[in-house]
Residue, then its C-alpha position, 0 to 999 in steps of 0.5 A: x626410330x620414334x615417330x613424330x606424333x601427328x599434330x593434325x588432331x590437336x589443330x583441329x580441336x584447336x580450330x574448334x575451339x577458336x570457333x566456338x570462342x567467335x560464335x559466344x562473342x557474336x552471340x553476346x554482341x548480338x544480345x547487345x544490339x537487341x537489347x539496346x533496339x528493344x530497351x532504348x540507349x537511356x535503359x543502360x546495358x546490364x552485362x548480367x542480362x546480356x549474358x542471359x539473353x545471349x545464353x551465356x555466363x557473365x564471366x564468359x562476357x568478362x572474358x571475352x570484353x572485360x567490361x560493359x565498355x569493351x562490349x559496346x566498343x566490338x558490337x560497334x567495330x563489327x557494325x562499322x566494318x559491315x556498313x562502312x559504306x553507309x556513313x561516307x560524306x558525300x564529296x560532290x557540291x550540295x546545299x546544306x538541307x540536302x547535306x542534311x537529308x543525308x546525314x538524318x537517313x544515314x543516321x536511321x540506317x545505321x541507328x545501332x551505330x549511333x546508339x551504341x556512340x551514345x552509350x560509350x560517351x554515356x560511359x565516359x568514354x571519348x571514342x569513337x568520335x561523335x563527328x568522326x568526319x568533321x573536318x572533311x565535311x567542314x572543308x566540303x562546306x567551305x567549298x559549296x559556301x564558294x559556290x554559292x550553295x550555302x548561306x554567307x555564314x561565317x561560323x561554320x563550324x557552329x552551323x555543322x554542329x547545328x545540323x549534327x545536333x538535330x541529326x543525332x537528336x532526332x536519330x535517337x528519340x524518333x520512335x518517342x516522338x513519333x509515339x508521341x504525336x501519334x503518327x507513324x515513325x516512317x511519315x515522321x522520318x519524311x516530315x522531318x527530313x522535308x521540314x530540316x531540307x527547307x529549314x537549313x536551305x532557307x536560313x539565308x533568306x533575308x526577312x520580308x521587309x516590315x510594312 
């Protein structure tokens, strides 16, 4: 009788070679998130350099992402699944300088995130979302407009977009504007949050009368 040949061996050269696939995509991946903290969103991505400070081939990146967009989209789905808790809008009723607040510390939190959005729309690309939360927070904001914790403004959506606006703009340049104020990116990072809490809290304010 012929005996049946083990299979265990080839498994677990198998398992190792699944391994070390994982390893070489995180290693790039990795690469690219240091890159872009070194280099700046505006520097672009250059595969070739990728491939080089991660220690492999540029066709082992081809390989594994096909393209500079497929790279930014799995060092983006890696982040997002590792810090999905970080970026959830708050349900509970607020003003909007404290929705704002927020939004701005998530933003710092999580700026690899956002900078690797930016590049995919750089890109072309039209996913993910730049507002992946916008009707539920739009929703929240008509509550709290009934409550009474946000001015009697009827463009809502216009108003979220302001304050999306200053979140990602600041989130993007707060290293170049605080260089270029000459202050530290923590003190800015305060200074900020205070001025825009004040700035979208007072909105409703009715100027002072003149005389």
């Amino acid at each position: 009788m012929t005996k049946t040949k083990d299979k265990q061996p080839d498994r677990a050269v198998n398992d190792v070679s699944a391994d070390q696939e994982s390893t070489a995509a995180e290693k790039v991946e990795e690469a690219a998130l240091a890159m872009i903290a070194r280099e700046g969103v505006l520097a672009g991505l250059n595969l070739n350099e990728v491939a080089k400070h991660a220690g492999v081939t540029r066709g082992l990146v081809y390989h594994h992402f096909g393209s500079r967009r497929g790279l930014l989209r799995a060092a983006l789905k890696r982040r997002m699944s590792s810090e999905r808790d970080s970026f959830q809008t708050p349900s509970e009723p607020m003003r909007l300088g404290a929705r704002v607040a927020h939004a701005i510390r998530a933003t710092i939190k999580n700026k690899d995130m956002l900078a690797l959005t930016t590049l995919l729309h750089l890109d072309g690309s039209t996913a993910p979302r730049l507002m992946p939360n916008a009707e539920l927070t739009l929703a929240l904001m008509q509550r709290d407009q009934a409550l009474n914790l946000l001015p009697d403004e009827h463009d809502l959506p216009a108003l979220h977009a302001a304050y999306a606006a200053a979140t990602y703009g600041y989130g993007l340049y707060r290293e170049v504007l605080a260089r270029d104020l000459a202050v530290s990116v923590d003190e800015l990072d305060r200074r900020v949050i205070d001025v825009l809490t004040r700035l979208f809290d007072g909105i409703d304010k009715p100027e002072p009368e003149a005389g």
